[in-house]
C-alpha positions in Angstrom: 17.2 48.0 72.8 18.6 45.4 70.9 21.4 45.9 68.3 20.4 45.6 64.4 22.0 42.4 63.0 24.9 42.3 60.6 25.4 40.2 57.8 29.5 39.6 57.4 29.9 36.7 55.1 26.9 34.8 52.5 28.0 30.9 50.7 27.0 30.6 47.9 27.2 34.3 47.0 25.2 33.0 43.6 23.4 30.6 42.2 19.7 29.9 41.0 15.7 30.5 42.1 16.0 27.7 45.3 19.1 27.7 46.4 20.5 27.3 49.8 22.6 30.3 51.0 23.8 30.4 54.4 24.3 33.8 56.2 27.2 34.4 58.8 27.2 36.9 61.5 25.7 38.6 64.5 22.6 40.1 66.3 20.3 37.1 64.9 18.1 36.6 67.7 14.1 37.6 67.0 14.8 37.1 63.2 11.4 38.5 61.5 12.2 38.4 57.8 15.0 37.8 55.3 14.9 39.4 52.1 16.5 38.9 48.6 16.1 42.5 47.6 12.5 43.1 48.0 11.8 39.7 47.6 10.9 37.5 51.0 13.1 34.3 51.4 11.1 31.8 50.2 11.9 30.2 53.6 14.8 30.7 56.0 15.9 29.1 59.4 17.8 30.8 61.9 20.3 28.3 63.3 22.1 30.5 66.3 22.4 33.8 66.5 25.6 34.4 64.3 24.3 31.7 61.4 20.8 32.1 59.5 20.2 29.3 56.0 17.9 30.9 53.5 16.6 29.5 49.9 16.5 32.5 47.2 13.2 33.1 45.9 12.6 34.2 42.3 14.5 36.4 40.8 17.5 37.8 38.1 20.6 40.2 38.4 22.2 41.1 41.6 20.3 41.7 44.6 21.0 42.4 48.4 20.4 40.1 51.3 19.0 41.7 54.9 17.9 40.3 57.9 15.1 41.8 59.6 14.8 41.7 63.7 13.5 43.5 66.1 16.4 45.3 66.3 16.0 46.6 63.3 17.6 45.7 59.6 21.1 44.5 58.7 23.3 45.6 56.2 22.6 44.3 52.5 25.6 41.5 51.4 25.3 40.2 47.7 23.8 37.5 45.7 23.8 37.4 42.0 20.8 35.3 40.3 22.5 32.4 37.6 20.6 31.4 34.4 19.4 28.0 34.8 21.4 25.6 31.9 18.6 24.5 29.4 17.6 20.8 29.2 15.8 19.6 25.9 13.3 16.5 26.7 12.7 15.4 23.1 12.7 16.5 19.7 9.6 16.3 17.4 10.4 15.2 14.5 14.0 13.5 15.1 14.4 13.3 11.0 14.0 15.2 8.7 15.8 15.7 4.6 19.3 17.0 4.0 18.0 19.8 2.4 16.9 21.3 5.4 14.0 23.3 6.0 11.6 21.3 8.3 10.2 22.8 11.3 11.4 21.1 14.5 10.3 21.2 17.8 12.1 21.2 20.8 10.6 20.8 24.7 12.2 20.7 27.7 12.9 23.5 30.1 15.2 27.3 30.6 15.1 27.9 26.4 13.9 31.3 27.9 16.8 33.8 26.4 18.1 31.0 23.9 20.7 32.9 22.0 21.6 29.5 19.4 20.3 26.5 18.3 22.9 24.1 16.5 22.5 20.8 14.7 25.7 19.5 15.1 27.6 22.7 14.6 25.6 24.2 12.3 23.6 27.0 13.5 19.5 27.1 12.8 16.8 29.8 12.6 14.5 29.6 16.0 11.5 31.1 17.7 11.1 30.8 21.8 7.6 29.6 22.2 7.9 29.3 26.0 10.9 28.6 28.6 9.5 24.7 27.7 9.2 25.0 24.0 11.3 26.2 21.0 10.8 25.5 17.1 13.4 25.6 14.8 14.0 25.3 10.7 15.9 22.4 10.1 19.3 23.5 8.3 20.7 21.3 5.4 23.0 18.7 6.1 24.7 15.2 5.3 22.9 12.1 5.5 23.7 10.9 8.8 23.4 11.7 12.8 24.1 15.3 14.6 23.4 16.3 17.9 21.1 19.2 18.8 22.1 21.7 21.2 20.3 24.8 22.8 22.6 27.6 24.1 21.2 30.1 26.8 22.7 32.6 28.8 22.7 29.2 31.9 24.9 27.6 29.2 25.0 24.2 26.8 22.5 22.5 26.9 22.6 18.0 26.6 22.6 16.7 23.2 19.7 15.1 21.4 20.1 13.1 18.3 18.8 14.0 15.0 18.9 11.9 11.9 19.6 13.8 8.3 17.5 11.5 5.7 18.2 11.1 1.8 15.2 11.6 -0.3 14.0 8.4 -1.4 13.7 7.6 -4.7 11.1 4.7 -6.2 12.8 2.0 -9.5 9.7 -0.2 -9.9 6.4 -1.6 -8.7 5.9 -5.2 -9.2 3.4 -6.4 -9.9 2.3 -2.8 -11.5 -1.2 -3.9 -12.3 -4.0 -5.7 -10.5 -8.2 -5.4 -9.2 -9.8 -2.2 -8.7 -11.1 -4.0 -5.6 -7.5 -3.6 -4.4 -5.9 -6.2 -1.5 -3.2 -7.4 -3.5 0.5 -7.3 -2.3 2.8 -5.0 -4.1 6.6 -4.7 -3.9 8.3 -1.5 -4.5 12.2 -1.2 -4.8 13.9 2.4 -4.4 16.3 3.7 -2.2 15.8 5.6 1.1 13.1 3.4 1.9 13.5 2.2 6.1 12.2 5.6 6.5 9.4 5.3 4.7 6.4 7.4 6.2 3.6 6.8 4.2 2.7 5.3 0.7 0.5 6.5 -1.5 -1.4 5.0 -4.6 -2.7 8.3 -6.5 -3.9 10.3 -3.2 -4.8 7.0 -1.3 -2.5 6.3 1.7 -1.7 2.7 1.4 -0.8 0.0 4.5 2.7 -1.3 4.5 5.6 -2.9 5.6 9.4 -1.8 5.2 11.7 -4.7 4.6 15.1 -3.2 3.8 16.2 0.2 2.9 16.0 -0.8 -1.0 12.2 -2.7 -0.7 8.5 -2.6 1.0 5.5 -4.1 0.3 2.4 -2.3 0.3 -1.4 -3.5 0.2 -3.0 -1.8 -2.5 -6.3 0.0 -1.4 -9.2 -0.1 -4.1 -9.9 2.3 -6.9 -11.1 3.2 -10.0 -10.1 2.1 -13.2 -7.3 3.7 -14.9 -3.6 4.5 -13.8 -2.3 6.4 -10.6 1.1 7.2 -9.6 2.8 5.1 -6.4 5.1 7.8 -4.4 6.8 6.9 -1.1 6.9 9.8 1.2 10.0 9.5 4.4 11.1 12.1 6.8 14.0 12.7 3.6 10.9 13.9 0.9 8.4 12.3 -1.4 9.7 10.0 -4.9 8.9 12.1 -7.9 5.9 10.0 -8.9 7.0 8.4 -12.3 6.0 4.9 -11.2 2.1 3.8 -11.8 -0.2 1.4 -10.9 -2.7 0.2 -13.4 -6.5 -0.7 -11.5 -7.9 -3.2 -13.8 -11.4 -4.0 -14.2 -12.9 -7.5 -14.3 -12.2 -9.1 -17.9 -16.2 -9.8 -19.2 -16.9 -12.9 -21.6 -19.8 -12.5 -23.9 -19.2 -15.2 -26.2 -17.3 -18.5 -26.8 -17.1 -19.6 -30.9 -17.3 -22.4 -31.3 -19.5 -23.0 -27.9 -19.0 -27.1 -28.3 -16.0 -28.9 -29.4 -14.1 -32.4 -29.0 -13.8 -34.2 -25.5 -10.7 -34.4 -27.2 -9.6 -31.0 -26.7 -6.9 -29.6 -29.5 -9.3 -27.1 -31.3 -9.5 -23.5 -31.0 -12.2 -21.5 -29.1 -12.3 -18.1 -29.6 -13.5 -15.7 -26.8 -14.8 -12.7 -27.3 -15.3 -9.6 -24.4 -13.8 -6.9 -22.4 -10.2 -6.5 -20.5 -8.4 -9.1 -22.2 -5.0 -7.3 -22.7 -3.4 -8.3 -19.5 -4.8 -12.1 -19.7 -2.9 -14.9 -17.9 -5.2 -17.7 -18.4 -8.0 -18.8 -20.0 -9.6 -21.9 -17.9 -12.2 -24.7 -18.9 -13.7 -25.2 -15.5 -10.0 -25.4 -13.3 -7.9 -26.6 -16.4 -6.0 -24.0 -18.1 -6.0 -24.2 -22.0 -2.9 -25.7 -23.3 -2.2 -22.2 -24.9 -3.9 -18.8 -25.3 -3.2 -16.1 -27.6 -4.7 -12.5 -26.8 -5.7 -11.2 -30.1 -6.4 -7.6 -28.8 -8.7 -6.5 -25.9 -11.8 -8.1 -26.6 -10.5 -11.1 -28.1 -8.2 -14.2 -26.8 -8.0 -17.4 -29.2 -7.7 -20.8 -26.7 -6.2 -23.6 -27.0 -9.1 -25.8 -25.5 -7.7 -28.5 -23.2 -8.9 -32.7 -23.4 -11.7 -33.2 -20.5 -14.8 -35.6 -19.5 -17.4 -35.2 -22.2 -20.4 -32.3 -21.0 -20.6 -28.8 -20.5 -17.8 -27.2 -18.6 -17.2 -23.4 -17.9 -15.0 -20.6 -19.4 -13.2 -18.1 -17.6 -10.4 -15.6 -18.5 -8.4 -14.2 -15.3 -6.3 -11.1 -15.4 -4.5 -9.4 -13.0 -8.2 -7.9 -12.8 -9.6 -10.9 -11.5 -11.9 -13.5 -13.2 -14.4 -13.1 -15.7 -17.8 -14.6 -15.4 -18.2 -18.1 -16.8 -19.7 -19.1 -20.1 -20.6 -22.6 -20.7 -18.6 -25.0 -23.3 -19.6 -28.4 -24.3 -17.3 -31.3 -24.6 -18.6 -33.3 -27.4 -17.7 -37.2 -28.0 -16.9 -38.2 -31.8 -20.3 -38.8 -33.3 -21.1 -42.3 -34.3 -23.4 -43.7 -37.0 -24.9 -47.4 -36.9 -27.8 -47.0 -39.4 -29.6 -45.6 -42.0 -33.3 -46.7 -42.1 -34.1 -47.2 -44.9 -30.7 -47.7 -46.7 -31.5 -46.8 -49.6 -34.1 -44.5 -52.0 -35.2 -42.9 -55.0 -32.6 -41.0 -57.2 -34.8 -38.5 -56.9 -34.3 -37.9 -53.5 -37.1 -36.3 -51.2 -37.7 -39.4 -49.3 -37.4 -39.5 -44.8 -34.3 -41.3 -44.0 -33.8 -41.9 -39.8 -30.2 -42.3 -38.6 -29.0 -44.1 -35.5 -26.3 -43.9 -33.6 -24.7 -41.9 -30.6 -23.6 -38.1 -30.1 -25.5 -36.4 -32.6 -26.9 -33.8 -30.2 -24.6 -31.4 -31.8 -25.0 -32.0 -35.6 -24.1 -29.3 -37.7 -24.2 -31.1 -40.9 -25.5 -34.5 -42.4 -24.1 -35.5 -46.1 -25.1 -38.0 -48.5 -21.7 -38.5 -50.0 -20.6 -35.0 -50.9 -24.2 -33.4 -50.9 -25.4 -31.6 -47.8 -29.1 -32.9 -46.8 -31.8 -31.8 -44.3 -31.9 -33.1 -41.1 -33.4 -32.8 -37.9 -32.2 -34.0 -34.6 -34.4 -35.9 -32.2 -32.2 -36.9 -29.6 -29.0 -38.0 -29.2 -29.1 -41.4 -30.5 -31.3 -40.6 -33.6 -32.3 -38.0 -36.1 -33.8 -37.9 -39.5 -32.8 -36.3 -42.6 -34.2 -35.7 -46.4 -32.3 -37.7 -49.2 -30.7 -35.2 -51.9 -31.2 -36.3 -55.8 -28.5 -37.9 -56.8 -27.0 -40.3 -59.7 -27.8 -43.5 -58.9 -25.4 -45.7 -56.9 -24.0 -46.3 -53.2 -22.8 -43.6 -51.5 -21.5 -42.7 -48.0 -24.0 -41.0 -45.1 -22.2 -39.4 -42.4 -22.7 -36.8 -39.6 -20.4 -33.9 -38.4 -20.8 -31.9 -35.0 -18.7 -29.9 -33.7 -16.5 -33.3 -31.9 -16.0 -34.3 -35.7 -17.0 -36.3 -38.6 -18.5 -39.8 -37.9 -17.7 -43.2 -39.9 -19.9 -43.6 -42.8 -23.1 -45.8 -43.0 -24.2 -47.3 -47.0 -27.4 -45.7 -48.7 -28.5 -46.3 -52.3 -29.8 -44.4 -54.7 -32.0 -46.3 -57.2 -33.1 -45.6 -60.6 -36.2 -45.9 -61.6 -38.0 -48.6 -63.2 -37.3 -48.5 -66.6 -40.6 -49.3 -69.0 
């Protein structure tokens, strides 16, 4: 019968789950199993009869390695199981404030029986999810880069960076008004910024684009009217919210006094409305008036600009938008060329016609001093009631809203005396 097999001498005598160890000795001939204690190899090869290779399967502690023949079993020599050294694959989130107290994630692989996490060398509070995953409460720390480690009883693991942010703060929004539509471009300036996260117009995330640490534009989404506060939110924190954004509705024109004036321009057209406060320009068709004052909300006195005689539109734009359009008409200087007849009664009473151009418009028709009655046919003509008067000559001219005309003569005659 054959002799058992003895085991004098194992390389490496430790090491981890896979590893190669190589067996020397005697009596390996008709090899039927080798064992890591009660554990089969998870495979072996029997090279000659004094020389076996074997990879350890699973396992922890120290154990004893036999091999099995028909001869019977060898003598146990041992192997002592290593603690794999822990790798971390990423890091989720890889910022986070100085003030600590984010949860972090870490994956990679043999956290199992992490004894310390450390950012930098600062130690942090953790929780083993798996052998793949940790989490752990970010500690606080200076602005700036620190290296996360994860120690286990395998050892160090690498290094993974992991940025400390300021909290941001948020100086101004320019411009801080505009349409409740929303679109426009606004430009915040702060500090902390080329972190930025999200933005936020009340509770509405806004797009945006980070141009330096100190500025980013963002494209305000729509909204109601009123005021909402603009926070920036980065890995460092949220701004404290004291800078708003004013929605703005659509300025409304209801009325234009006077609704006609000179092609001249010069005179002053009040507008009346709604949303006027944060007017920019009031426009007659595309040309601005040559000045505007905003009297209050609903009220903006213009300046009305010189144009092409007609009717022309109105708008007032705000950071709103524009308003609807009321119509204006440019009037030319009204011109008289006759009185027919040229002269009357002292007693007035009598149908005088007057021609001549631009008297559309006439607001009033005087007989020297002395208002009459009129009534406008068309442009070129109307005809008007002669007032009493003393006798004489006197002056007849028309005014429209463009101005007085130049005079034609009328008399008043007495009458015949007996």
């Amino acid at each position: 019968m054959a002799a058992a097999p003895v085991i004098s001498l194992s390389s490496p005598v430790s090491g981890l789950a896979g590893t190669t160890v190589t067996l020397t000795g005697s009596g390996f001939t008709g090899v039927t199993a080798v064992t890591f204690g009660s554990a089969p190899a998870a495979s072996y090869s029997v090279v000659s009869a004094t020389r076996i290779t074997a990879v350890a399967p699973a396992g922890s502690g120290t154990v004893q390695i036999t091999v099995t023949t028909t001869g019977g079993t060898s003598n146990g020599i041992a192997f002592t199981y290593t603690a794999p050294t822990p790798v971390i694959n990423d890091v989720e989130p890889d910022e986070g404030p100085t003030a600590g107290g984010n949860t972090v994630t870490l994956t990679g692989t043999a956290f199992s029986g992490a004894s310390q996490v450390r950012f930098g060398t600062t130690t942090a509070p953790f929780t083993v999810v798996s052998a793949t995953q940790l989490t752990t409460t970010g500690p606080a720390g200076a602005a700036g880069t620190v290296t996360i480690t994860v120690v286990t009883p395998g050892g160090t693991s690498n290094g993974m960076a992991y940025s400390y942010v300021p909290a941001p703060t948020l100086a101004a929004a320019s411009p801080d008004q505009g349409p409740l539509a929303g679109g426009n471009t606004v430009t915040l300036t702060g500090s902390g910024l080329d972190h930025t996260t999200q933005v936020r117009f009340g509770t509405t995330a806004a797009a945006f684009t980070v141009l330096t640490s100190t500025q980013l534009t963002a494209t305000v989404p729509a909204a109601a009217a009123g005021e909402v506060p603009v926070t920036v939110v980065t890995p460092g924190g949220t701004t404290s919210g004291d800078v708003y954004y004013h929605y703005l509705p659509l300025p409304v024109v209801s009325a234009l006094t006077p609704s006609a004036g000179p092609a001249t321009g010069g005179n002053t057209v009040t507008v009346t409305g709604s949303g006027f406060l944060a007017a920019t320009a009031v426009r007659f068709d595309s040309t601005p008036a040559a000045s505007i004052t905003v009297v209050s909300d609903t009220r903006i006195d213009a300046n009305a600009p010189a144009g092409a005689a007609g009717t022309v539109a109105v708008t007032v734009t705000t950071p709103g938008g524009t308003s609807n359009a009321a119509p204006y008409t440019r009037l030319t200087q009204p011109a008289l060329t006759a009185a027919t007849p040229d002269q009357g009664p002292a007693t007035g009473g009598n149908t005088v016609t007057l021609t001549g151009s631009g008297l559309t418009a006439t607001t009033q028709v005087r007989y020297g001093t002395t208002p009459a009655a009129f009534t406008v046919v068309s442009d070129t003509l109307l005809t008007t009631t002669a007032p009493p008067g003393p006798a004489g000559a006197l002056a007849i001219t028309v005014s429209t809203p463009a101005g007085t005309s130049m005079s034609v003569p009328y008399t008043l005659v007495p009458p015949p005396a007996l």
